[in-house]
N, C-alpha and C positions, 0 to 999 in steps of 0.2 A: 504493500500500500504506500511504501514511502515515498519507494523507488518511481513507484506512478505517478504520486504529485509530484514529485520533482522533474520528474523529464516532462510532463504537461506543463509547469511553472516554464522547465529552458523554453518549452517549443515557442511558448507565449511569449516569451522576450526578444526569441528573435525575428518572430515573424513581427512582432511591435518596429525591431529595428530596421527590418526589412522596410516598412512601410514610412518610418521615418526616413531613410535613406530615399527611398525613389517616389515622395510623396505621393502614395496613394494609399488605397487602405482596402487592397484585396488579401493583406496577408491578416489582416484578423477578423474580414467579415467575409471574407470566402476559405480561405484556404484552411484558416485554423479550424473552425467548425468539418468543416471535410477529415481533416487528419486525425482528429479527434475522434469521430466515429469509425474512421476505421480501423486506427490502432486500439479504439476502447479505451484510450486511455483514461475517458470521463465516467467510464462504468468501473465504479469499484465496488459494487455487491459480489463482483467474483471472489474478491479478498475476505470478507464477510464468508462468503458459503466455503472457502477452502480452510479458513481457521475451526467453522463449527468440523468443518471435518476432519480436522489433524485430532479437535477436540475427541473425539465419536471415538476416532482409533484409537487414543491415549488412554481412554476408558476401557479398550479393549486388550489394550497389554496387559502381560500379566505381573512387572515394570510399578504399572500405574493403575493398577486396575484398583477404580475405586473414589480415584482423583477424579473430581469433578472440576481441573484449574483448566490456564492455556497449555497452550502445548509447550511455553518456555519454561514454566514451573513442573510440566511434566515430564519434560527431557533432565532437568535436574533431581527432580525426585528417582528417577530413573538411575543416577548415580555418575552425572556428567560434571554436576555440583564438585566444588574441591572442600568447599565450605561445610562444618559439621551443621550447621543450621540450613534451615529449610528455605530459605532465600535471602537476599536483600533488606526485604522488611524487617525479617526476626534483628536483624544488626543494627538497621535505623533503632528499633525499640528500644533494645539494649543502650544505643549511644546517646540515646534521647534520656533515662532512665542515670544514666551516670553523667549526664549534661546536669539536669534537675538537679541530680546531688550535690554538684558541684556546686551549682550556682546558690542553692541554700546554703552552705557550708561557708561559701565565700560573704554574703551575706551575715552573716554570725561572724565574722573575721572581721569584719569592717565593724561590725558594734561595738567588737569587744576594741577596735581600735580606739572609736568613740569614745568609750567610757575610759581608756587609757588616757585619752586629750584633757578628760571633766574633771580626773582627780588630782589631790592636790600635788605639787612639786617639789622635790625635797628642798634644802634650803633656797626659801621663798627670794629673798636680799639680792640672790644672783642672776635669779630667771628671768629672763628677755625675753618675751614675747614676740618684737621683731626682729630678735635673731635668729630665733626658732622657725620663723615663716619666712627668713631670707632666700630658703633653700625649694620652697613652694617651687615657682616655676620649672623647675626641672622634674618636681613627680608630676606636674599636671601635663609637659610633654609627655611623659611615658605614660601615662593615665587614657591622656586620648588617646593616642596610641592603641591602647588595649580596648578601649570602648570604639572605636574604629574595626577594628578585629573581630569583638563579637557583635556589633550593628552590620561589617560585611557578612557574616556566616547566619542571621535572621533575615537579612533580605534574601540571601542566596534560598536556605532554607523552606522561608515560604512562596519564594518563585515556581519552587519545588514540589510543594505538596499543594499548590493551587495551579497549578500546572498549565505556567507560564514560562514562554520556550526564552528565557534570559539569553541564555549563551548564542541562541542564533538571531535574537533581536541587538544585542550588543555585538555583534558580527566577531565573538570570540572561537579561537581558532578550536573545532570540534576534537582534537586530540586532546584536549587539555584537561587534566584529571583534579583540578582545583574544586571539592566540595565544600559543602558547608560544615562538614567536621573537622578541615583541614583549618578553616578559620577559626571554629570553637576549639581546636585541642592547643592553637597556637595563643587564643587570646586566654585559655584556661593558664598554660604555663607562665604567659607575662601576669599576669592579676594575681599567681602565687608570688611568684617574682616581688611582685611590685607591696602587698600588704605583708610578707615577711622584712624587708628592707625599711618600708618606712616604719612599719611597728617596731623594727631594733634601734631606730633614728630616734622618733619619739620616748622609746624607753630610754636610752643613752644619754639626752639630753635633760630627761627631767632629772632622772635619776641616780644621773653621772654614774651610769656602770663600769666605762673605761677613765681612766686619767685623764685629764686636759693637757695637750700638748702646748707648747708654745704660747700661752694663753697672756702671758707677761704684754704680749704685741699685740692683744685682741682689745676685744668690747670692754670685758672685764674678766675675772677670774676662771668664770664657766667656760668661756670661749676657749675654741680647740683646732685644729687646724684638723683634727681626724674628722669631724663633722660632713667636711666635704668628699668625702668617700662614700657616704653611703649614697647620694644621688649620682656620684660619679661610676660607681658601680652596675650600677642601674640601668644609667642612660648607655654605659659600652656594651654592658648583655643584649640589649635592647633591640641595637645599631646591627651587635657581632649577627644575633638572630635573626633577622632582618636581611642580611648579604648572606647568609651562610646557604652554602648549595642545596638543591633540594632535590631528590628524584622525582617530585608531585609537581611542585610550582617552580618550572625548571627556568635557568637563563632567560630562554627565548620570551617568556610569559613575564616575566620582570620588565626587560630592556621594551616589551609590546604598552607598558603601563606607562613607561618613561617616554615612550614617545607618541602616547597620548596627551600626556603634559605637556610635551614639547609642540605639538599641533593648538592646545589651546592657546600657550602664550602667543605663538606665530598666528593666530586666528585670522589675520584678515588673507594672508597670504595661501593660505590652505583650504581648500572644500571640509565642510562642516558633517561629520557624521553623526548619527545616533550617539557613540560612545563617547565620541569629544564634547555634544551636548552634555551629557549626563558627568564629566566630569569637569566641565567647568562650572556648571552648578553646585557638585562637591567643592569646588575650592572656594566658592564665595560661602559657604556652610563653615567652612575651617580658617575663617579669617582669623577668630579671636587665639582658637589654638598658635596658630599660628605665629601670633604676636607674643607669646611664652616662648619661642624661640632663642632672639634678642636677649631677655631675660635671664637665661638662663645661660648663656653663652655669658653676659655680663658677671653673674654670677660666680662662675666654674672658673674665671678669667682673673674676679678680685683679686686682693691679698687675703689668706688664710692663713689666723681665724679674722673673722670679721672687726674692720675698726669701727672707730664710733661714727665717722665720718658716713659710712658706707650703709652702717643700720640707720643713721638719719635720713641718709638717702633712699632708703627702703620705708621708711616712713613717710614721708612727705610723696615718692613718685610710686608707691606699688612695688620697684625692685629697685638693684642698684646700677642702670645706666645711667649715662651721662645725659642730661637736658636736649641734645641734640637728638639721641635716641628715638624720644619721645616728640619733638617737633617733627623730626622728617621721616624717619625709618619706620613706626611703627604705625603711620598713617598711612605713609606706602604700602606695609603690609598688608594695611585690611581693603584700602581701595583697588590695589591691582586685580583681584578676581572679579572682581565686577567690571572691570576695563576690559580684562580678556573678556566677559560673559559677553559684555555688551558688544565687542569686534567679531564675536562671531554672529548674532544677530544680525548686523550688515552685511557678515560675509554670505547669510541664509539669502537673504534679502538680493542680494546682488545672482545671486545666484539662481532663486527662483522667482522673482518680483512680487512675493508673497508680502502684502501691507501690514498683516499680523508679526513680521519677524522686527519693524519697524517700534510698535506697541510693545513688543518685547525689551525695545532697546531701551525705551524709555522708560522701563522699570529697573534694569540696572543703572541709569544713569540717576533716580529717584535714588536708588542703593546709595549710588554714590556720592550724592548730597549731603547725605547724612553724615558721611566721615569728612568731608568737604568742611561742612557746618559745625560740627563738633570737632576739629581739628584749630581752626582758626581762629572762629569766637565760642571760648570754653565758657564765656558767662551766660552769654544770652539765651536763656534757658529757654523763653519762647520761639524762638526760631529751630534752636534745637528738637522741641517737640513737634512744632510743625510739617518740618520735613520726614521727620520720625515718622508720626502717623499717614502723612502723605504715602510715604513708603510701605511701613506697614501693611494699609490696605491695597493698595493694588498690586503689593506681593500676593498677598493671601486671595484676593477675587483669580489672581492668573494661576496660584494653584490648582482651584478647586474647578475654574472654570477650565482655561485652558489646555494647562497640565495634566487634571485629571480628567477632562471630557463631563464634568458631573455639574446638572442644572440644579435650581431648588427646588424642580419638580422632580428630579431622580433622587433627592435626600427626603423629601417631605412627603411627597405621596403617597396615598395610602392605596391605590386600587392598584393591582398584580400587575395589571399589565403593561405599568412604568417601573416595577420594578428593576432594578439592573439587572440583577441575575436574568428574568426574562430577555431581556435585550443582549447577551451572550456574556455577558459583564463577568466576574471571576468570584466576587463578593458579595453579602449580603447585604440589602440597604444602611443597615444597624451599622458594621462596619468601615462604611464609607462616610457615616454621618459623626462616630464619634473620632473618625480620621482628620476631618474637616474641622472638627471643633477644636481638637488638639493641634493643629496645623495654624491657626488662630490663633488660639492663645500661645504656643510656642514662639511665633513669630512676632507677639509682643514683648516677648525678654529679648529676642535674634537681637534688633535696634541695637541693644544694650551692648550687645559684642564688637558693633563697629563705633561706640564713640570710648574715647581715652575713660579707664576706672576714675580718676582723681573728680570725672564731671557728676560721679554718680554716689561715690559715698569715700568719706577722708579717714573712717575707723579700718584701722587695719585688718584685724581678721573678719569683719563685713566684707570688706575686700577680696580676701581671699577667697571666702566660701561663695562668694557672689559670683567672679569670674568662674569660680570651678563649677558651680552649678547650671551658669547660662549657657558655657562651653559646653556642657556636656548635654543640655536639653537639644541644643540647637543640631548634634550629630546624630540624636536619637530623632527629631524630626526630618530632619534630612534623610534616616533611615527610613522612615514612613512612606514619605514623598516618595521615592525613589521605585518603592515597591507598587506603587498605584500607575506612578506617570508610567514602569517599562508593561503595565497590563493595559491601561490603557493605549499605550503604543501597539501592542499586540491585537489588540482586538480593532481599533478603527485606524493604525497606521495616522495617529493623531498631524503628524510633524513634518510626513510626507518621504520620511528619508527612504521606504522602502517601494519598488515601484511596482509589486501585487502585495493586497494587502493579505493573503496567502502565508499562514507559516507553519512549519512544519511540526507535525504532533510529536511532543518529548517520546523519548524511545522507550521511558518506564510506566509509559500511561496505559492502561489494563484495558482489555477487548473489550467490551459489554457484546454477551451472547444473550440471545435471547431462550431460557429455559421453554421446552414441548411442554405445552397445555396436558392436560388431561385425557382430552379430544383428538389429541394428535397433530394440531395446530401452531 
């Protein structure tokens, strides 16, 4: 059945081309219709009666006899299988089952972390507060990091079991054996990683479990120069993990994601695909991340243990860069993905004279107001909101409208036959309404990650837990989005990139036979 839509899909493309070539239009309203019927290629009930009858004989083996499955669970059962379980699924179960556990267990780690942060500190005289959270920006890289990790392996995941063909609408290359456990086992080992390190940081430092080294040249007494090992530890596992070869996610699939980046930043210069859409929208999601970069670099770079100069400077700017940091480099940062977003917009534009790629542009350049406005004039708080909420809403209307294909009468209505799922749609109304409401309100803290912390609160650990929170809503949102806009790509080829809207059924999706009646029917 595959093989048949696929060479019916080629024949249609090239008799398309054909006819664009020598402008007429006998090769799809004559010829195609013609070849079609007589190769069959439009008749696939042959495929349907040849499966019930691989099925019929599968039940007749003595193998299988008994198995009421297809015939790929039959030839396994059969003992073609290498695997001691019964297919596929029983493994998903199993990985799903020690997923859960994980993610409880990790869960209980991060409280007990919590409750580590609440109690009190041994001698009180010595503890700094912002020396303690100087070192922040470097676990909130590796944090996203890892919440990147397991937000790619749930998108992946329920692309999967809602069986939406990702890999062939992101035109990734079909060898490629990258699953979604490949992301959760990777983001499982940084999140141990990352809550054993920073809970021996935390204890270390209230509790002074090791010696202060060097502490004569610090803040004061407590101050140590070993401190900075434990983010520095962190951040090289992280990196090493990260470059280190793989036989799953090999070279070729890495250096394919680098120069996807590399087409975004080039945008105007390059044709706009599906995939370079969907991550240059990722990089305006990872602005704020992004801006713990700098940070953190400033950081690792200081003198060690921290002087008093440097923790003032952590107090008054958020970390310890220099003034210039913050006026030009970390305005830079947040506005360039919406420069590239927005140069590919025109490059759509130029490319198909499509007026919607235009309206698009002018929502990243709305984006890019905002850090525009809060870069410049840090006082003027009503103009800073003004362009904020400008932004805001015509982000969220081109989500829910554009992006996801969804009217207020596919969220609201209540008679069946607006439902989405009626309409081929992948999801339950329910679904799509509380996707949209969370896409919303997410996108009222987003704002927050493109203007400078100091315009937003001057308490320090407000600060911290502020950026780490809105950082990390806005990847989990981004995570949402991501999984609606490639279904509704799939199903109405929203964007145009594909030119039948034709795509091919995942190889793990299950025959539906139809069970003999009673009657013989």
């Amino acid at each position: 059945r595959g093989f048949a839509e696929l060479n019916h899909a080629a024949l249609y493309k090239i008799l398309k081309k054909h006819d664009k070539v020598w402008g007429t239009k006998i090769g799809l309203s004559e010829l195609l219709p013609k070849l079609v019927e007589e190769t069959r290629l439009g008749d696939l009930s042959r495929f349907d009666s040849l499966d019930e009858e691989l099925r019929r004989l599968s039940l007749l083996s003595s193998q299988t006899e008994g198995l009421n499955a297809s015939a790929e669970v039959a030839r396994l059962a059969a003992g073609l299988g290498k695997s001691r379980a019964s297919g596929p699924g029983a493994l998903t179960r199993q990985a799903e089952i020690v997923l859960s556990f994980f993610l409880g267990s990790s869960m209980s780690l991060f409280l007990c972390i919590g409750v580590l942060l609440m109690l009190p500190e041994e001698y009180p005289d010595t503890f700094s507060t912002a020396y303690f959270l100087t070192s922040m920006p470097v676990f909130r890289v590796v944090f996203s990091i890892l919440l990147a990790l397991w937000c790619m392996g749930a998108v992946a995941r329920t692309c999967d079991k809602f069986d939406i063909n990702y890999m062939f609408i992101l035109n990734v290359d079909p060898r490629c054996r990258v699953t979604p456990q490949y992301f959760f086992s990777r983001a499982a080992a940084l999140t141990t990683l990352w809550i054993l390190i920073f809970g021996m940081y935390v204890v270390d430092y209230k509790w002074e479990i090791l010696p202060p080294i060097w502490s004569k040249d610090g803040f004061n007494r407590r101050s140590s120069v070993h401190f900075v090992f434990y983010p520095l530890a962190l951040l090289i596992v992280t990196f090493c993990g990260m470059a280190w070869p793989s036989r799953i996610c090999r070279t070729r699939y890495k250096i394919s994601v680098m120069n996807a980046l590399w087409r975004t930043v080039c945008a105007p210069f390059h044709q706009v695909d599906f995939l370079d859409n969907i991550v240059g929208d990722v990089l305006t999601s990872l602005a704020k991340p992004l801006q713990d970069v700098p940070a953190a670099v400033c950081y690792l770079m200081t003198h060690h243990p921290q002087t008093v100069d440097e923790v003032q400077q952590f107090v008054l700017m958020g970390d310890t860069c220099p003034r210039s940091t913050h006026l030009i480099v970390l305005p830079i940062i947040s506005g360039l993905p919406y420069l590239f977003r927005a140069m590919q917009c025109v490059r759509r534009y130029q490319d198909t004279g499509e007026f919607r790629n235009l309206w698009n542009f002018g929502k990243y350049l709305a984006s890019l107001s905002v850090v525009i406005v809060s870069s410049l004039d840090r006082q003027s708080l009503a103009a800073i909101m003004t362009v904020s909420l400008i932004a805001t809403v015509y982000a969220g209307m081109w989500d829910i409208r554009l992006d996801w294909g969804l009217s207020l009468r596919d969220l609201f209505s209540l008679t069946k036959s607006e439902d989405p799922e009626s309409q081929g749609r992948h999801f339950p109304r329910r679904t799509y309404l509380c996707c949209a409401v969370f896409d919303l309100a997410a996108r009222s803290t987003w704002v927050l990650t493109l203007m400078p912390i100091g315009v937003i609160s001057h308490n320090i650990v407000g600060r911290v837990i502020l950026v780490s929170v809105i950082s990390s809503i806005e990847i989990i949102r981004r995570s949402v989005w991501a999984v609606i806009r490639i279904e509704n790509e799939q199903v109405a080829n929203a964007s145009g990139f594909r030119a039948l809207l034709w795509v091919p059924t995942k190889l793990h999706e299950p025959t539906i036979v139809r069970e003999p009646s009673e009657d013989g029917n």
